[in-house]
ZAMARGU-4260 file (C-alpha; in steps of 0.2 Angstrom, whole numbers, plus 5000, padded with zeros to 4 digits):
<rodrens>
0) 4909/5070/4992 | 4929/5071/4997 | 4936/5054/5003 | 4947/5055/5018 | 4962/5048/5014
5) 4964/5042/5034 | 4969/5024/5043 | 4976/5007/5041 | 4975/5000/5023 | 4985/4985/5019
10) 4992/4982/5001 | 4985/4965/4997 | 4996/4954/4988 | 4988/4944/4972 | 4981/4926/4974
15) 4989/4913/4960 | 4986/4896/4956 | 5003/4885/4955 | 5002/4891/4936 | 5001/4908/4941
20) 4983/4910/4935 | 4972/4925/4947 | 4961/4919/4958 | 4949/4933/4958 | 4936/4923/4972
25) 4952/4919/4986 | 4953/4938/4985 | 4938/4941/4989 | 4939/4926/5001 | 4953/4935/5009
30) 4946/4952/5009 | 4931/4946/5019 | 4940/4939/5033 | 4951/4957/5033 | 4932/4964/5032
35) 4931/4959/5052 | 4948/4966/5058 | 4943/4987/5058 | 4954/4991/5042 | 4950/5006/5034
40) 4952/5002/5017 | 4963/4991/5004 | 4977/4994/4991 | 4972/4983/4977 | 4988/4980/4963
45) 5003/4991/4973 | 5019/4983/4975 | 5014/4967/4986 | 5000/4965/4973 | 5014/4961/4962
50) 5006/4973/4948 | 5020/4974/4939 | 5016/4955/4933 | 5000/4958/4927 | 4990/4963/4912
55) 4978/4976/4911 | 4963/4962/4910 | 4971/4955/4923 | 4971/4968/4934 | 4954/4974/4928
60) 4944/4960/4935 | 4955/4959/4951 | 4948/4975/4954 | 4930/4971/4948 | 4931/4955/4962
65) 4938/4966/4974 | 4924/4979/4973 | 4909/4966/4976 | 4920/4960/4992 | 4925/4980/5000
70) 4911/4988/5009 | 4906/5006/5004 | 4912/5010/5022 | 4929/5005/5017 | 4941/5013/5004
75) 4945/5005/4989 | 4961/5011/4981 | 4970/5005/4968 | 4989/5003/4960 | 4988/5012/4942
80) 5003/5018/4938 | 5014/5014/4923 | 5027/5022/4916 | 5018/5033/4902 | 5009/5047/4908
85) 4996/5043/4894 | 4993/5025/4899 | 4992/5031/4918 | 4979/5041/4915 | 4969/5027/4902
90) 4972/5014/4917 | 4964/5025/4929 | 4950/5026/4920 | 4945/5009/4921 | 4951/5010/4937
95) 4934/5020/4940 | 4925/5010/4929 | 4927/4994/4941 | 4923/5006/4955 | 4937/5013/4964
100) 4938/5026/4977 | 4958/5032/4973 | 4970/5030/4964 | 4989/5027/4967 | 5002/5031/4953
105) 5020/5025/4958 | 5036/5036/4950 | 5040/5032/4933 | 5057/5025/4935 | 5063/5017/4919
110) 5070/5033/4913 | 5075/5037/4931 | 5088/5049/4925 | 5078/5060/4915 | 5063/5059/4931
115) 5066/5078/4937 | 5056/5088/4947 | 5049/5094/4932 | 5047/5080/4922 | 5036/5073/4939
120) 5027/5087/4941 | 5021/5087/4923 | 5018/5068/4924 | 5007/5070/4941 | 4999/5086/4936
125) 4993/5078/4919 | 4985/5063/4926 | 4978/5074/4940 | 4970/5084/4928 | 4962/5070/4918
130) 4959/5055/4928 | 4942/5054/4937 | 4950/5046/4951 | 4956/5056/4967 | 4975/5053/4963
135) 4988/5049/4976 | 5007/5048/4974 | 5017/5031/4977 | 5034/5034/4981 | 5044/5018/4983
140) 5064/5022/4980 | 5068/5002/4986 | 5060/4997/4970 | 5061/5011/4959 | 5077/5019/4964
145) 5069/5035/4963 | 5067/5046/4980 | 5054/5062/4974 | 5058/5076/4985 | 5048/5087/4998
150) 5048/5103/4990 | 5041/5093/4972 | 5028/5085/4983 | 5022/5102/4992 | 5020/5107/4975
155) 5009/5094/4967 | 4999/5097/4984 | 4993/5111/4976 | 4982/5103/4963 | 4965/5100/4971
160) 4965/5082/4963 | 4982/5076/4971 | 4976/5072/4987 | 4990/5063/4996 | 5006/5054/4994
165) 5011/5036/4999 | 5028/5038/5005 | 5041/5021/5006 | 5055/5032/5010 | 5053/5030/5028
170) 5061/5049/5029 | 5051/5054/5043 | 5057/5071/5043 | 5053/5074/5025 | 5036/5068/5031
175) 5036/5083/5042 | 5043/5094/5031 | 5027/5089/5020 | 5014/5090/5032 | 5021/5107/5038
180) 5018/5116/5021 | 5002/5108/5012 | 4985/5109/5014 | 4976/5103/5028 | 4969/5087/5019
185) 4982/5083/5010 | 4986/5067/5016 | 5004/5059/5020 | 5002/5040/5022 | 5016/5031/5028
190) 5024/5018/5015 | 5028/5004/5030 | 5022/4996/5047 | 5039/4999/5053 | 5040/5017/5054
195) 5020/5019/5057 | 5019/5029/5073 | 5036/5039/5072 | 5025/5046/5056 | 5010/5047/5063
200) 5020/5059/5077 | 5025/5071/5063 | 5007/5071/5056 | 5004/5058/5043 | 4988/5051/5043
205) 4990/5033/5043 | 4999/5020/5035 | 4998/5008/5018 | 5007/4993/5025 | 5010/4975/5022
210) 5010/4972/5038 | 4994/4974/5040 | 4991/4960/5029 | 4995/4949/5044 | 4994/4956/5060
215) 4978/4970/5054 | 4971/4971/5072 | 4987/4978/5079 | 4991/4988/5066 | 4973/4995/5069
220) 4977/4994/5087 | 4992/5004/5086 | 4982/5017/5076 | 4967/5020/5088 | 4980/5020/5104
225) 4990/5035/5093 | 4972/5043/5089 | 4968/5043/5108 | 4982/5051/5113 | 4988/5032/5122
230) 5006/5035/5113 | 5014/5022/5128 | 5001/5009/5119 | 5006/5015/5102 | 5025/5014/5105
235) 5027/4997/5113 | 5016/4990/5098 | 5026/4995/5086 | 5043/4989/5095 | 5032/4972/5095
240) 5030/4974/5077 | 5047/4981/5070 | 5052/4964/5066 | 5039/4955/5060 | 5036/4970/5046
245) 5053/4967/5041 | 5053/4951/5037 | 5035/4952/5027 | 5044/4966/5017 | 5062/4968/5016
250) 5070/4953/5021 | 5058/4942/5013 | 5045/4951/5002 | 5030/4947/4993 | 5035/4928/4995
255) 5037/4932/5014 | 5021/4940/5016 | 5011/4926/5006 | 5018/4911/5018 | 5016/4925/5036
260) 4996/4923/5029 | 4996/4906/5026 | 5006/4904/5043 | 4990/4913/5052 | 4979/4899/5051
265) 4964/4909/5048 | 4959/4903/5031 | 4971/4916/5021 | 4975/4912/5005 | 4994/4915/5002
270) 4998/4903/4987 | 5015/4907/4977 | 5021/4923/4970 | 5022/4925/4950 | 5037/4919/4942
275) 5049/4926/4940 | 5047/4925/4962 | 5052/4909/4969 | 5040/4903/4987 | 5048/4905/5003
280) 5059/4890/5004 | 5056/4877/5018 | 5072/4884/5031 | 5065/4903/5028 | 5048/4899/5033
285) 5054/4892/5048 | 5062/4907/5052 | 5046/4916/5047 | 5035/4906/5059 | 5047/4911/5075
290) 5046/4927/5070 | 5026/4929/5070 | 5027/4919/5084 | 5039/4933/5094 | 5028/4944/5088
295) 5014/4937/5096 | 5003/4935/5079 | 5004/4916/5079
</rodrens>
């Protein structure tokens, strides 16, 4: 049966030990309290998972403990995407082996300059083709300094395998642009809780945000009152959360968005990021605290 790419899903970031070993169980520890907020479904090992930090055994039984803690109800998706067309496709496979719904593939970027529409469409095309995961693109020019376009994205729509994009961009009229020429579920998923409802104005489908990590109720909130039609409801929730999604992503980052779930005192685990990361220091979690606390979260 066809998932529905469709909804709230938060990229959750990776529990380590203060030697940077995974804690597999306070992932699933965390993922059962996000269990009871509505989400629709998880990012495991995207960006704020800090994949790129992680060996393939790592993130192989992250996503083995994240199964046995995401109800069938909700999506499981994963991060897969390296920078070889041949080892994205090997990844997804034991992707599906530890029982993923989706799968995420990021732009190759190393070799940004050579990364033309045509080299993209061959790369998406090819994992498309051989991956037995429903296979999503992950556009993220912040990190990759690689923006793919809306005319090379209308074209990968056309393979009945690529089933959305996750777009970081925040060009909302390129979202548009999208939605306007593919399929009917193709899905365009919003890369950030900043831009959420200007995107779900111009038809995306919902949003993979790390905002949702911390304040998942109103991000689900903001959702339902766009679904309903309540777009006074949707627009003053995302003014109250502009700033607080800044400053778990931008401004602060992963380090950011592991002391915002700490800060919650709800039994998240944040614990620090992987070296080469540094923790929040002491002044920036201070000004992490008023922040949550003018957004109403804490």
């Amino acid at each position: 049966m066809p998932i529905k790419l469709e909804g709230i899903f938060p990229p959750v970031p990776t529990p380590f030990d203060s030697d940077g070993e995974i804690l597999p169980n306070k992932l699933q520890a965390n993922l059962a309290l996000w269990n009871r907020t509505g989400l629709h479904g998880y990012v495991v090992l995207g960006s704020n998972g800090e994949a790129v930090m992680l060996t393939e055994s790592e993130k192989i039984a992250l996503w083995q403990a994240a199964r046995a803690a995401i109800p069938r109800d909700k999506l499981f998706l994963v991060g897969a995407g390296l920078e070889s067309t041949r080892a994205s496709i090997a990844l997804a496979k034991r992707a599906a082996e530890s029982g993923a719904d989706a799968a995420m593939f990021v732009t190759p970027s190393y070799y940004k300059s050579t990364m033309k529409p045509a080299a993209l469409i061959q790369h998406y095309r090819a994992i498309a083709d051989a991956s037995p995961l429903p296979t999503i693109v992950y556009n993220m020019p912040a990190a990759t300094a690689l923006d793919i376009d809306a005319d090379t994205v209308i074209q990968l729509a056309e393979h009945p395998n690529i089933i959305g994009i996750k777009d970081s961009s925040g060009n909302v009229a390129k979202y548009a642009h999208i939605v306007r020429a593919v399929r009917p579920d193709f899905s365009v998923l919003a890369g950030s809780g900043g831009y959420a409802y200007p995107a779900l104005c111009v038809g995306a489908q919902g949003a993979v945000a790390a905002l949702a990590n911390v304040a998942p109720r109103e991000c689900v909130a903001l959702y339902d009152a766009f679904r309903a039609g309540r777009h006074n409801d949707a627009r003053a929730l995302q003014l109250r959360l502009v700033q607080l999604n800044a400053a778990v992503t931008t401004r602060w980052s992963v380090p950011g968005l592991k002391a915002a779930l700490e800060e919650l005192n709800q039994g998240f685990y944040g614990g620090p990021p992987r070296r080469p990361l540094l923790p929040l220091a002491e002044a920036d979690r201070a000004a992490l605290r008023q922040v949550m606390r003018d957004a109403g979260i804490i």
